[in-house]
MIRO-556719 format. One record per residue (C-alpha): residue in one letter; x, y, z; residue number from 0. Coordinates in steps of 0.25 Angstrom, whole numbers. Layout:
BEGIN
  residu      u      v      w  num
       A      X      Y      Z  NUM
...
***
This chain:
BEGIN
  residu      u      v      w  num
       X   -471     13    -60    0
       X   -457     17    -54    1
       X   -446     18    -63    2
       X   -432     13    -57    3
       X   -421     20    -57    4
       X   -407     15    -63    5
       X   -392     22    -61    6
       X   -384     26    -74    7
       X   -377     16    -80    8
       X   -361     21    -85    9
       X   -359     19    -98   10
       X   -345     12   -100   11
       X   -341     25   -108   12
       X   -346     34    -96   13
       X   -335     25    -87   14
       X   -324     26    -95   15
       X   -325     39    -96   16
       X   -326     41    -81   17
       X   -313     32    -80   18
       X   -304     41    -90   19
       X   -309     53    -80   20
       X   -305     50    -69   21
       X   -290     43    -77   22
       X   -289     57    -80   23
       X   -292     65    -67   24
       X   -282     55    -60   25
       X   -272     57    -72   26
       X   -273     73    -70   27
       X   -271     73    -55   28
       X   -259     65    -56   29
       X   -253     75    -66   30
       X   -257     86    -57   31
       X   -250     78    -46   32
       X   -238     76    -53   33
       X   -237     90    -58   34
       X   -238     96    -42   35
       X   -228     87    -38   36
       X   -217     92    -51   37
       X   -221    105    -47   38
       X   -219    103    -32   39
       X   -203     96    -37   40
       X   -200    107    -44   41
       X   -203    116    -33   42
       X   -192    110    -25   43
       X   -179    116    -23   44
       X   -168    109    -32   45
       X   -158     99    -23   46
       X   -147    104    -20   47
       X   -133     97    -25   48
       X   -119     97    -22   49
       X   -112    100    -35   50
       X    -97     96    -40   51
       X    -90    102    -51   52
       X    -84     91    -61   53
       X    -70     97    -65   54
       X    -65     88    -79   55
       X    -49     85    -77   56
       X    -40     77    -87   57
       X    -34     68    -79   58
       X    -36     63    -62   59
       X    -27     59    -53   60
       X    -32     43    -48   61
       X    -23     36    -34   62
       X    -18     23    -41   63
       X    -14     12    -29   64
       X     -5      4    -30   65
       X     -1    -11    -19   66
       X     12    -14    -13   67
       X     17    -20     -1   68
       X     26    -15     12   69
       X     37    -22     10   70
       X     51    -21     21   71
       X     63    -12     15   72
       X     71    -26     20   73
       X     65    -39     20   74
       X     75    -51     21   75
       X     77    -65     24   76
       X     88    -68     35   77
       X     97    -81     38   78
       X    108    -84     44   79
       X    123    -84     37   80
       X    128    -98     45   81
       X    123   -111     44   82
       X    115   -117     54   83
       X    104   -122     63   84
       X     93   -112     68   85
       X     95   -113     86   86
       X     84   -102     87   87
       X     75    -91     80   88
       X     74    -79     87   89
       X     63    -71     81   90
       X     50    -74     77   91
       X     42    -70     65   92
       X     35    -58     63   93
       X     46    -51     76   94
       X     53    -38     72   95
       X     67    -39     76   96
       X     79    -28     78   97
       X     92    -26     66   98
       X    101    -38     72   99
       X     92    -45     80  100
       X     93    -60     81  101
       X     85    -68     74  102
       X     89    -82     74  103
       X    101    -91     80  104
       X    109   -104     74  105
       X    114   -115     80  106
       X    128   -111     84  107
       X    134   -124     90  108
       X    142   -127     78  109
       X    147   -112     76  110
       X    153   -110     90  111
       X    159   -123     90  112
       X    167   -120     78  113
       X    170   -107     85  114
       X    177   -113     96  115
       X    185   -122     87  116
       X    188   -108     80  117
       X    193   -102     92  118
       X    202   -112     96  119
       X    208   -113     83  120
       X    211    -97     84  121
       X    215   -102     98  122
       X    225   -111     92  123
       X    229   -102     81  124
       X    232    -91     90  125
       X    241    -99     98  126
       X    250   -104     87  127
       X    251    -91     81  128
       X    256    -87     95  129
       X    268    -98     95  130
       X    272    -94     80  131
       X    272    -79     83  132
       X    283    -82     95  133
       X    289    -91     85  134
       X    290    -82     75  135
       X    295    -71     86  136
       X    305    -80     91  137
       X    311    -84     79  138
       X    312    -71     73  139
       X    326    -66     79  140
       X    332    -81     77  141
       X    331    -80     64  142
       X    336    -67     63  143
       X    348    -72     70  144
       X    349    -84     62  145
       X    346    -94     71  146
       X    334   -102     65  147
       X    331   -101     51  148
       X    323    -90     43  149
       X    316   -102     37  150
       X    311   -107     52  151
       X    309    -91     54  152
       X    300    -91     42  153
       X    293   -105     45  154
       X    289    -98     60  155
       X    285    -86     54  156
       X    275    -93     45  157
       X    270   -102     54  158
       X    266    -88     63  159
       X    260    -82     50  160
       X    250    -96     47  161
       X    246    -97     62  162
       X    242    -82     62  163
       X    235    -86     49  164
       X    230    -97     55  165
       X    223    -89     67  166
       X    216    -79     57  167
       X    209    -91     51  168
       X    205    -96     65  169
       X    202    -82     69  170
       X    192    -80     57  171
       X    186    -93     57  172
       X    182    -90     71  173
       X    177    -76     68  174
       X    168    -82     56  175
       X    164    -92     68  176
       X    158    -80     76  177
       X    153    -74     64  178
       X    144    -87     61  179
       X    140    -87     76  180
       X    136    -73     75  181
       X    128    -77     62  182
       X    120    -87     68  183
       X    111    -76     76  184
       X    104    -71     63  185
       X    101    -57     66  186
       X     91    -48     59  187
       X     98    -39     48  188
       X     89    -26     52  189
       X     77    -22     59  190
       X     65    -31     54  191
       X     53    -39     56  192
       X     55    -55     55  193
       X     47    -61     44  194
       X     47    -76     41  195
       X     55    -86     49  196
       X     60    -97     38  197
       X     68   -106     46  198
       X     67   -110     63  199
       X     75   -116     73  200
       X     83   -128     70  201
       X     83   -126     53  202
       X     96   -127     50  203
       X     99   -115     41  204
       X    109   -110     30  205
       X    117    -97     28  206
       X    108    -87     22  207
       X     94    -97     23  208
       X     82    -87     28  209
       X     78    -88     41  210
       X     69    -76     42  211
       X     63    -66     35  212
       X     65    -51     39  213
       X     58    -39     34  214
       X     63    -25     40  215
       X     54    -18     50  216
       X     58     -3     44  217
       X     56      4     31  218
       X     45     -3     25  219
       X     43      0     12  220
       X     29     -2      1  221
       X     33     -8    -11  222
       X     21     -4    -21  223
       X     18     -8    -36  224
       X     16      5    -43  225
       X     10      5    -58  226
       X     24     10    -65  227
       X     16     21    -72  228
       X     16     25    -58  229
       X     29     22    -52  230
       X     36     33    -62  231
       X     28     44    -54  232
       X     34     39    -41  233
       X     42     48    -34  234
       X     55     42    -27  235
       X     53     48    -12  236
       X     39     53    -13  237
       X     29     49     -4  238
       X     16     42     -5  239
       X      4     38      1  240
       X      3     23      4  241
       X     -8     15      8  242
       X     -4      5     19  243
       X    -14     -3     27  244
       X    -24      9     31  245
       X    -16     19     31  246
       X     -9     31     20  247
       X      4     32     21  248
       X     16     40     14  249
       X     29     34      8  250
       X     39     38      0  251
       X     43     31    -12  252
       X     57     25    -11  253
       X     59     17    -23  254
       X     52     12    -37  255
       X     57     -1    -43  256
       X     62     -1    -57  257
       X     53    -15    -60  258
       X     41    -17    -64  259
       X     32    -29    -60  260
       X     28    -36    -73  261
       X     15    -40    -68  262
       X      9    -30    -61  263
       X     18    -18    -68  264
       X     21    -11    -57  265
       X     34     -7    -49  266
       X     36     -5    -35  267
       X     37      9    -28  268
       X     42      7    -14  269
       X     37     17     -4  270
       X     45     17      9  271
       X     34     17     21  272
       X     35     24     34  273
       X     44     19     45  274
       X     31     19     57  275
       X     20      9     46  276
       X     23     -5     53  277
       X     18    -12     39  278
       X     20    -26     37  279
       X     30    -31     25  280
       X     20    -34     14  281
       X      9    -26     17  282
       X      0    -19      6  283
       X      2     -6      3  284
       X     -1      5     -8  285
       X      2     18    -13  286
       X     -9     28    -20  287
       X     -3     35    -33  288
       X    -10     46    -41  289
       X    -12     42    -55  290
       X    -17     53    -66  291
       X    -27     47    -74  292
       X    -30     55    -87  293
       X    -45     54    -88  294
       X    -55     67    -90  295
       X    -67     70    -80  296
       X    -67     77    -66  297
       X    -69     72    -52  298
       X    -82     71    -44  299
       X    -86     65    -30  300
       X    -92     53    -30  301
       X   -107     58    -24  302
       X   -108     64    -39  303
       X   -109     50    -46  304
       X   -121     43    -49  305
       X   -116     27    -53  306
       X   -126     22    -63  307
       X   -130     10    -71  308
       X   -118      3    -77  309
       X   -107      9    -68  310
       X   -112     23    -75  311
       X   -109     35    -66  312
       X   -118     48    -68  313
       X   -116     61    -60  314
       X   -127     74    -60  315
       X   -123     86    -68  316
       X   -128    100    -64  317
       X   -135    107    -76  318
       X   -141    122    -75  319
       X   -153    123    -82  320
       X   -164    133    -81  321
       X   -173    126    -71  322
       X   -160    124    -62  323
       X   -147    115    -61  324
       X   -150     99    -66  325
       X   -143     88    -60  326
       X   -139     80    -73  327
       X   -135     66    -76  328
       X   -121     65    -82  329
       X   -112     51    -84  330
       X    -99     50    -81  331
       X    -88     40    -79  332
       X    -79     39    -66  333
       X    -66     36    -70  334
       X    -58     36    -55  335
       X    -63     38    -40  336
       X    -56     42    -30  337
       X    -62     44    -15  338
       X    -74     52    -16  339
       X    -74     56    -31  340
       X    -73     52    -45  341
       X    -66     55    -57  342
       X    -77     56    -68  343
       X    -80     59    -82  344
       X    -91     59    -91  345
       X   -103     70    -96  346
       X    -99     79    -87  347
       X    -91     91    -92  348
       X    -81    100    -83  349
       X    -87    109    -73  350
       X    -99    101    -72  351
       X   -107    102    -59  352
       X   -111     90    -53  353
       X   -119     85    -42  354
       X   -108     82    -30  355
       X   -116     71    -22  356
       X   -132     67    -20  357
       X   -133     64    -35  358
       X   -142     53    -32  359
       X   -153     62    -25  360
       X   -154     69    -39  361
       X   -160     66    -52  362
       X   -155     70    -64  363
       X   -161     82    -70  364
       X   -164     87    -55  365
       X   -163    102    -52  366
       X   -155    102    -41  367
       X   -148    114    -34  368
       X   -132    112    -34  369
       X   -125    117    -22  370
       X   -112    127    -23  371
       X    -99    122    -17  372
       X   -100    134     -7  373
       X   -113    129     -1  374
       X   -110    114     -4  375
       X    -98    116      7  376
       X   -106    123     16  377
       X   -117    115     15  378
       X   -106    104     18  379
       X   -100    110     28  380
       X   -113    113     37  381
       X   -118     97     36  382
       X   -103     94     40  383
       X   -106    105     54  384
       X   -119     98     55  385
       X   -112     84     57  386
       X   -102     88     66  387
***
């Protein structure tokens, strides 16, 4: 009888122990793997870095601005000096107008009729002064001969002297006349642009209301709030550089007041601006004034931060060790920026080297190879050649 025959059946040992075999063969070619690849890193050339040195100062200089407006060196508001009813406006708001240029005209029906009744009483006047001056001249040798009485010679000769009198009055009545005609042409008292126009034809107006408001076309100043821990380093005829609209410009400093604004604590410092800036009366402006800050740290471009968790800021110290030069991670605290660098302090000591820019290609603890200042700017200046 033919026997059957039957494969081998694994035991559950046998299987297991098959499974941890080949756990382990996979476990030791990952290894192997792992170790190639570290091996194949380090091979690689170290990267190449910009360096800084951080240079550790007691104190930096900080701009502080400060806000004030272009103000008019004369800003008024003109009226006429007579009484009156407003015939016609000359000008119109916003309209830049010559010293002595008209402005505005009264109604002067009234005045030149009181002017001819003043002219014919100098008329008058005149005339009677006339017949007591050839009284007085005909009576002069009779009363030396004794023909009339020096009491008539007196009477005529005081007549003479009230009607002269009189004519003086008549005389200056009628010059204050044309004075008060000449007055109802309000004029501009200088060079200046019109402002607001307060009152218009037909108001009737009183000696000395505002009609107009003026501000002067030339010698604009900037009158700016300075901090007065400030305003004692000002320098009286010094220039310095304002900001007005988009543009830097330089004035110098005319005057400081003596008071000091209880609110904001600051005085004004008024700056007289160039003659050829066409700036509008109450426009912004500002001056930049250097501060010294006593703090402790060193400045550093801004490509050397690294900004962290909870606003902290690291930056990559270079270390020499014996495997090479270690970009370390090192906190420090910026304490003022200023265009395209910060003042910092923190773990870093002076004459520290630090990674310039490209921090966050590198981990720390990377060996990297830093670059001298020497190549650095060559390097730069061939990438600058290439562009062009």
């Amino acid at each position: 009888m033919t026997a059957k025959y039957s494969p081998p059946r694994w035991t559950s040992s046998a299987l297991a122990l098959l499974i941890a075999v080949c756990v382990t063969t996979a476990v030791t070619l990952a290894l192997h793997a792992r170790v190639s690849a570290d091996e194949t890193a380090n091979l690689r050339p170290p990267m190449p870095v910009a360096q800084t040195l951080f240079t550790e100062q007691t104190s930096f200089e900080r701009e502080q601005k400060f806000l004030g407006l272009v103000q008019a060196a004369s800003r008024s508001q003109v009226g006429f000096e007579v009484p009156g009813a407003i015939a016609e406006v000359l000008v119109n708001e916003g309209q830049a107008v010559e010293l002595g240029a008209p402005l505005a005209k009264l109604d002067t029906q009234s005045l030149k009729a009181r002017r001819r009744a003043a002219a014919s009483t100098v008329d008058q006047a005149s005339a009677e002064l006339e017949l007591a001056s050839a009284r007085t001249v005909r009576q002069a040798p009779l009363v030396r001969s004794g023909a009339i009485s020096a009491q008539l010679y007196d009477d005529t000769r005081l007549a003479e002297k009230a009607v002269r009198s009189a004519l003086s009055a008549a005389e200056a009545q009628l010059q204050a006349l044309d004075i008060d005609l000449e007055k109802s042409v309000l004029r501009a008292p200088y060079a200046a642009r019109v402002g607001r126009q307060l009152l218009d034809r037909g108001a009737v107006t009183q000696p000395g209301a505002p009609v107009f408001t003026l501000t002067s076309l030339q010698n604009r100043e900037a009158h700016i709030g300075v901090a007065v821990e400030q305003a004692q380093f000002l320098t009286i005829g010094e220039s310095y550089a304002l900001q007005w609209r988009d543009r830097e410009l330089r004035a110098p400093l005319i005057a400081v007041r003596s008071d000091v604004n209880p609110i904001s604590m600051t005085t004004v410092a008024i700056f007289s601006m160039p003659g050829d800036i066409d700036a509008f009366d109450g426009e912004p402006v500002s001056v930049s004034l250097p501060r010294m800050e006593p703090e402790t740290g060193g400045w550093l471009p801004l490509s050397a931060l690294i900004e962290g968790e909870r606003g902290i800021w690291t930056v990559l110290v270079l270390r020499d060790r014996d495997e090479g030069t270690l970009a370390l991670r090192e906190v420090v605290e910026v304490l003022h920026v200023s265009g395209d660098r910060a003042f910092v302090r923190g773990s870093v000591n002076n004459g520290d080297r630090l990674v310039a820019d490209g921090v966050h290609r590198i981990a720390p603890g990377t060996l990297v190879a830093p670059i001298p200042a020497a190549h650095r700017s060559l390097a730069q200046s061939r990438n600058n050649s290439r562009e062009f």
